[in-house]
MMTF fields as JSON, N, C-alpha, C and O atoms, coordinates in Angstrom:
{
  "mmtfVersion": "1.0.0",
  "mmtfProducer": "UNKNOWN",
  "numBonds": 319,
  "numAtoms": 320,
  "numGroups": 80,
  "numChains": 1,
  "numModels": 1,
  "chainsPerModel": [1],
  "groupsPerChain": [80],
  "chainIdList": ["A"],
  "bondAtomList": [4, 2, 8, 6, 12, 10, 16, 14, 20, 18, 24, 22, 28, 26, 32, 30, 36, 34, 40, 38, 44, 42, 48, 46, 52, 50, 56, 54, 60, 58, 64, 62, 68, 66, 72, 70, 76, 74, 80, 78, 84, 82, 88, 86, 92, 90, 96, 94, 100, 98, 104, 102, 108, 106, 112, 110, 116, 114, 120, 118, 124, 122, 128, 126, 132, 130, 136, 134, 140, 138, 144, 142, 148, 146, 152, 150, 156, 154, 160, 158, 164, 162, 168, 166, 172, 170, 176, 174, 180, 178, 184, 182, 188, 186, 192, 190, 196, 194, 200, 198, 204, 202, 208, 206, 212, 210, 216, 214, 220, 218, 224, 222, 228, 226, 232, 230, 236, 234, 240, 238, 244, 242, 248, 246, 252, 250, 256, 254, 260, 258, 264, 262, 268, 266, 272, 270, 276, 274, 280, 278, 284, 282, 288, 286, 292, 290, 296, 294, 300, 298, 304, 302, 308, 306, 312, 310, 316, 314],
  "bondOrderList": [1, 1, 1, 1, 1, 1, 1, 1, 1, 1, 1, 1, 1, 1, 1, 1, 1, 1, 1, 1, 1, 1, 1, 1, 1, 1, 1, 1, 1, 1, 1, 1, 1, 1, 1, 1, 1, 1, 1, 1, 1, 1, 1, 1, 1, 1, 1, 1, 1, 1, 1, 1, 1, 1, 1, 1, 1, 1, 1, 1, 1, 1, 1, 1, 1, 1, 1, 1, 1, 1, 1, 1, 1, 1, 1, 1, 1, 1, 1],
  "groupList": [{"groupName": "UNK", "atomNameList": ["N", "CA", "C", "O"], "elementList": ["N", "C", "C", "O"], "formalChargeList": [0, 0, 0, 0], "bondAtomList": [1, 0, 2, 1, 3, 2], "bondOrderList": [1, 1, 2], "singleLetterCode": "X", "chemCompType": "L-PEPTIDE LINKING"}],
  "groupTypeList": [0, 0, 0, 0, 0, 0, 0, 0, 0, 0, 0, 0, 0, 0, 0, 0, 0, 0, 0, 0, 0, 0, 0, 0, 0, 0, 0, 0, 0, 0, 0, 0, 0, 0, 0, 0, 0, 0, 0, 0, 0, 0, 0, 0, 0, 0, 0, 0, 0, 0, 0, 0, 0, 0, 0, 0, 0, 0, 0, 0, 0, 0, 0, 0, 0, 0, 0, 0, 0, 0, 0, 0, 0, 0, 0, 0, 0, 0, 0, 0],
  "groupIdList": [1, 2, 3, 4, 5, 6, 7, 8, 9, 10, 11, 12, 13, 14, 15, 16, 17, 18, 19, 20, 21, 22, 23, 24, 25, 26, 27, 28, 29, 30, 31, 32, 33, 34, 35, 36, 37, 38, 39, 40, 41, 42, 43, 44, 45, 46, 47, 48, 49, 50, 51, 52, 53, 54, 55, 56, 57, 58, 59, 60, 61, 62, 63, 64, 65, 66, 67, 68, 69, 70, 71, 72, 73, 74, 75, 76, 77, 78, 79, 80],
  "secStructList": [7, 2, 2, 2, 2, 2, 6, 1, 7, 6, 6, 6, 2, 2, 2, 2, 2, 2, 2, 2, 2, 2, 2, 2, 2, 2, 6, 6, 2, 2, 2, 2, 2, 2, 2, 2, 2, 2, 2, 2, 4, 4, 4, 4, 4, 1, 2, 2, 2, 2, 2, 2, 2, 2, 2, 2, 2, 1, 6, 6, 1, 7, 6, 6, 6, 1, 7, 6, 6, 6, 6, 6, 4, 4, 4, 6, 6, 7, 7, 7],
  "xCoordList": [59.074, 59.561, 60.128, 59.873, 60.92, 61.385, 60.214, 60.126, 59.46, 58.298, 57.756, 57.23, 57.739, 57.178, 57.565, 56.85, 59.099, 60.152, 60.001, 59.629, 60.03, 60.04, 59.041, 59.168, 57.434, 56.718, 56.229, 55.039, 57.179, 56.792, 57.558, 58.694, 57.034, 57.213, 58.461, 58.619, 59.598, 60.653, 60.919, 61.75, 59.898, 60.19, 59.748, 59.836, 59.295, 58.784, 60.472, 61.028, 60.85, 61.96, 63.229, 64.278, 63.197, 64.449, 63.867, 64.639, 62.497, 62.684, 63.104, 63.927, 62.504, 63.043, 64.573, 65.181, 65.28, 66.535, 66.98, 67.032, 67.229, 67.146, 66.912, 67.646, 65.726, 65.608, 66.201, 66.503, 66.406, 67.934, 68.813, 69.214, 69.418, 70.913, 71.277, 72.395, 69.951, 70.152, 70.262, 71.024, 69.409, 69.345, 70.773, 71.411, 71.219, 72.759, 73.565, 73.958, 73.998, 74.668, 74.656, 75.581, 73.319, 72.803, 73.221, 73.043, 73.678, 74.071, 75.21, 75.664, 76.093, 77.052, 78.264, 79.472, 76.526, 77.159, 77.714, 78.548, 77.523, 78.73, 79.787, 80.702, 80.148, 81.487, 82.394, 83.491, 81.63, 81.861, 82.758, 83.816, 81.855, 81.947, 83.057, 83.904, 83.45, 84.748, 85.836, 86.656, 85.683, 86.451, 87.003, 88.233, 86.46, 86.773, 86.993, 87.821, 86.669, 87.414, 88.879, 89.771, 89.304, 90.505, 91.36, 92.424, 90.761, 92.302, 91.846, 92.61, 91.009, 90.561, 91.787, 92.456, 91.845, 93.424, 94.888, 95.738, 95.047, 95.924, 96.067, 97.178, 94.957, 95.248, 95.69, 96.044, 95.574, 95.843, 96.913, 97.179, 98.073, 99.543, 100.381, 101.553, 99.698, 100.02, 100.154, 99.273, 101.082, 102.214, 100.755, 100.447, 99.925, 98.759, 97.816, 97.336, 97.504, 96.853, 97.18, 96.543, 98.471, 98.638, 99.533, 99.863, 99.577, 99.705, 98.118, 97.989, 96.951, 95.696, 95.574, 95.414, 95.64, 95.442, 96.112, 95.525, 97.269, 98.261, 97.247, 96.567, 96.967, 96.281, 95.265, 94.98, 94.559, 93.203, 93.707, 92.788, 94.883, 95.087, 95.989, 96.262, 96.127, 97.003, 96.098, 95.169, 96.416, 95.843, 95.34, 95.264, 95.026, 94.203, 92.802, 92.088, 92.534, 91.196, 91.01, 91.421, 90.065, 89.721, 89.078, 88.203, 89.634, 89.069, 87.75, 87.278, 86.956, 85.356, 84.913, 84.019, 85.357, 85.285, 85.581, 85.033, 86.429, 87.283, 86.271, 85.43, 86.551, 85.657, 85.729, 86.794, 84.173, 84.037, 85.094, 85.087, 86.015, 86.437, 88.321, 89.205, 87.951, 89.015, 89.669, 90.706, 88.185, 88.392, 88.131, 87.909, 88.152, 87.815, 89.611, 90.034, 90.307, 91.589, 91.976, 91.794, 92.463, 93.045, 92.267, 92.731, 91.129, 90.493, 90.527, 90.342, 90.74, 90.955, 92.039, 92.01, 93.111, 94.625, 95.105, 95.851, 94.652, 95.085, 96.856, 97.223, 97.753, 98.847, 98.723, 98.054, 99.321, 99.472, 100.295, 100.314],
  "yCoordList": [-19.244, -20.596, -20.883, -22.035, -20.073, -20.276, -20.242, -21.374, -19.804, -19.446, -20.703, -20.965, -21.743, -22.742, -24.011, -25.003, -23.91, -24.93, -24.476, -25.505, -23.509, -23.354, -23.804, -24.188, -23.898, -24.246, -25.749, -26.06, -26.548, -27.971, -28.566, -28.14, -29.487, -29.553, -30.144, -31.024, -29.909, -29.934, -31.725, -32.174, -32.595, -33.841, -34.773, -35.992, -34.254, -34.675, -34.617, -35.415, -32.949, -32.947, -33.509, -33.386, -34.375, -35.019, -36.572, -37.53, -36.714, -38.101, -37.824, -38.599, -36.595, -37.159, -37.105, -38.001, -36.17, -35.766, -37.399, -38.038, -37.705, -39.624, -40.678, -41.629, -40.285, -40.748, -40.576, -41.478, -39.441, -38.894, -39.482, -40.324, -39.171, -39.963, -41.238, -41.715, -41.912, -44.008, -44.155, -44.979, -43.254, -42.961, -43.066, -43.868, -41.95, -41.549, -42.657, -43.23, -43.234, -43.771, -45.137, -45.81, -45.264, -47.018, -46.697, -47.798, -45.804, -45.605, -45.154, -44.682, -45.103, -44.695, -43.333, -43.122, -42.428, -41.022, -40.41, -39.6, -40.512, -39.89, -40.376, -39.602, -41.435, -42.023, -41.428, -40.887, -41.669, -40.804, -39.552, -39.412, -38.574, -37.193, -37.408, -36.8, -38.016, -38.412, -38.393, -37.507, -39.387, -39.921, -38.814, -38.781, -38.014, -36.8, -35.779, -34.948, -35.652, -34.286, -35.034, -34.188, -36.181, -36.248, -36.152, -35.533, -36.974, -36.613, -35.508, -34.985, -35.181, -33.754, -32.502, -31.949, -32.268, -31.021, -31.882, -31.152, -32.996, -33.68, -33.65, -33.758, -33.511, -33.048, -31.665, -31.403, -30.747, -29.168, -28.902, -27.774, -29.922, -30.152, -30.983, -31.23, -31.487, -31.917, -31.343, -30.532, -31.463, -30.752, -30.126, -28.959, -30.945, -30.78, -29.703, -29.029, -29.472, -28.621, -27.501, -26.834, -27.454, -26.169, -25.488, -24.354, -26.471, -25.413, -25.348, -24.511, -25.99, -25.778, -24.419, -23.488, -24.049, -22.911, -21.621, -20.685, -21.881, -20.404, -20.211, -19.19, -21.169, -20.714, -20.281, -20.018, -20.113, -19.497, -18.413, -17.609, -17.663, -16.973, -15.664, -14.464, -16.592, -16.071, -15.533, -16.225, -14.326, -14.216, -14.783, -14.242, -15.832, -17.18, -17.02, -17.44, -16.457, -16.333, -15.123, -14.739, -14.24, -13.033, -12.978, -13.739, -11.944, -11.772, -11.672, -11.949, -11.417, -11.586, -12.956, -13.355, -13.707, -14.822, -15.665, -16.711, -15.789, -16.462, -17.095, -16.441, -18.406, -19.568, -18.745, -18.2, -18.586, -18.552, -18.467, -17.649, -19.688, -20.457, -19.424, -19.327, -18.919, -17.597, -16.564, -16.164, -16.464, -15.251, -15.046, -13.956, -16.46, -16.776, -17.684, -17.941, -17.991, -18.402, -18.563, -19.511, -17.548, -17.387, -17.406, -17.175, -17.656, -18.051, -19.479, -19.911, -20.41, -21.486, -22.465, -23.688, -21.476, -21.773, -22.529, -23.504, -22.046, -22.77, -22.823, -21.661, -23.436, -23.165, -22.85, -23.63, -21.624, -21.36, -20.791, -20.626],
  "zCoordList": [117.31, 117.388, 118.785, 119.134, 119.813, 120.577, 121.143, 121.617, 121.348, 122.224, 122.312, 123.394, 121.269, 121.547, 121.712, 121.858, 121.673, 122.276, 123.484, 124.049, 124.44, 125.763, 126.341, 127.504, 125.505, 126.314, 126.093, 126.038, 125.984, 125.908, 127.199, 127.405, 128.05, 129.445, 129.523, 128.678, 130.415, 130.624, 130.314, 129.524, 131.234, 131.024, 129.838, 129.982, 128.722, 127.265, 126.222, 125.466, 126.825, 125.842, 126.434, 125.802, 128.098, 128.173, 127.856, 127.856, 127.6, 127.153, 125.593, 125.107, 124.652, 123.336, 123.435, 122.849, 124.099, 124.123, 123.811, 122.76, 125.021, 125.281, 124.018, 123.753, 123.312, 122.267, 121.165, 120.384, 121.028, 120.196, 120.351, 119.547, 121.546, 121.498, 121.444, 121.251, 121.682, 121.973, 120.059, 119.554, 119.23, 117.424, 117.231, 116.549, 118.078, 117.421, 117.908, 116.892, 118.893, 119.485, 118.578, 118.123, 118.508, 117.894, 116.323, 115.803, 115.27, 114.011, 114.127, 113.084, 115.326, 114.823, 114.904, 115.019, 114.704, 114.344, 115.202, 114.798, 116.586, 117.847, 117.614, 117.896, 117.173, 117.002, 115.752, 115.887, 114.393, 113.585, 113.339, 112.725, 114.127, 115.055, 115.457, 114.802, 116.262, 117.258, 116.2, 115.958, 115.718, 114.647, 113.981, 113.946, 113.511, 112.428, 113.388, 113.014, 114.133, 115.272, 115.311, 115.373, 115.295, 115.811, 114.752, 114.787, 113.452, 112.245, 111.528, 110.716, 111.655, 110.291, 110.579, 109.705, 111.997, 112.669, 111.911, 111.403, 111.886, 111.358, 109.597, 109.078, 108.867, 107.628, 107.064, 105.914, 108.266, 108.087, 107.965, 107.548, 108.31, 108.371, 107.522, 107.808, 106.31, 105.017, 104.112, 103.825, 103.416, 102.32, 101.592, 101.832, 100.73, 100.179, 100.54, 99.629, 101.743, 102.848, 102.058, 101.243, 102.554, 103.341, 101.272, 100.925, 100.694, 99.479, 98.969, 98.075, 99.302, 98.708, 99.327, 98.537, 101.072, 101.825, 100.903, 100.359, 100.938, 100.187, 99.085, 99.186, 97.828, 97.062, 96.805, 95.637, 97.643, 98.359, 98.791, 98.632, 99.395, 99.197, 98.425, 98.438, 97.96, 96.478, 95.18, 94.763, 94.608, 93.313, 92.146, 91.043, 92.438, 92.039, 91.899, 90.988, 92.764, 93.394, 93.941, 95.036, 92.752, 93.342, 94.635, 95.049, 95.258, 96.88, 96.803, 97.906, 96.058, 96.319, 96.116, 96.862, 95.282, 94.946, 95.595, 95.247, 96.707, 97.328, 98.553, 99.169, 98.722, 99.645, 100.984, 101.272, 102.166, 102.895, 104.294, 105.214, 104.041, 104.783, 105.12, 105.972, 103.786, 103.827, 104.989, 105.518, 104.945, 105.627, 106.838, 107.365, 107.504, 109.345, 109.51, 110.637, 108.445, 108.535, 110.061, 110.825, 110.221, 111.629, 112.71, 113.827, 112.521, 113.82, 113.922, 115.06, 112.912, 112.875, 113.245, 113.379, 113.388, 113.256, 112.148, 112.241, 111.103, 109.932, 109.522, 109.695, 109.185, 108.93, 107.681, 107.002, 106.998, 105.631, 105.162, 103.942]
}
């Protein structure tokens, strides 16, 4: 697959590039994006949060069982 993204000519994939983004731009979705990068860190710091977080890690939820999102915690800076 890479092999054949590389070989499509440099100036085909900055016009679709281009065409992409006038898509995104014209619906919305960069803004969106924006939008939710800025309050989504702001919900991590609500009373709600951060007792949903503890209980994820609390004996609630067997450790095998337990959401993905677990066990990268601290790379996230989650408060919990």
């Amino acid at each position: 697959m890479a092999g054949r993204v590389a070989s499509v000519p440099l100036d085909l994939t900055a016009h679709n590039k281009r065409v992409a983004r006038r898509m995104i731009d014209s619906t919305g979705v960069r803004d969106g994006l924006r939008w939710a990068a800025d309050l989504q860190p702001l919900a991590f710091h609500s009373k709600s949060s951060k007792e949903y977080t503890r209980s994820l890690h609390s004996e609630e939820w067997p450790r095998d069982r337990r959401p993905a999102e677990v066990t990268s915690t601290p790379a996230l800076g989650w408060c919990g």
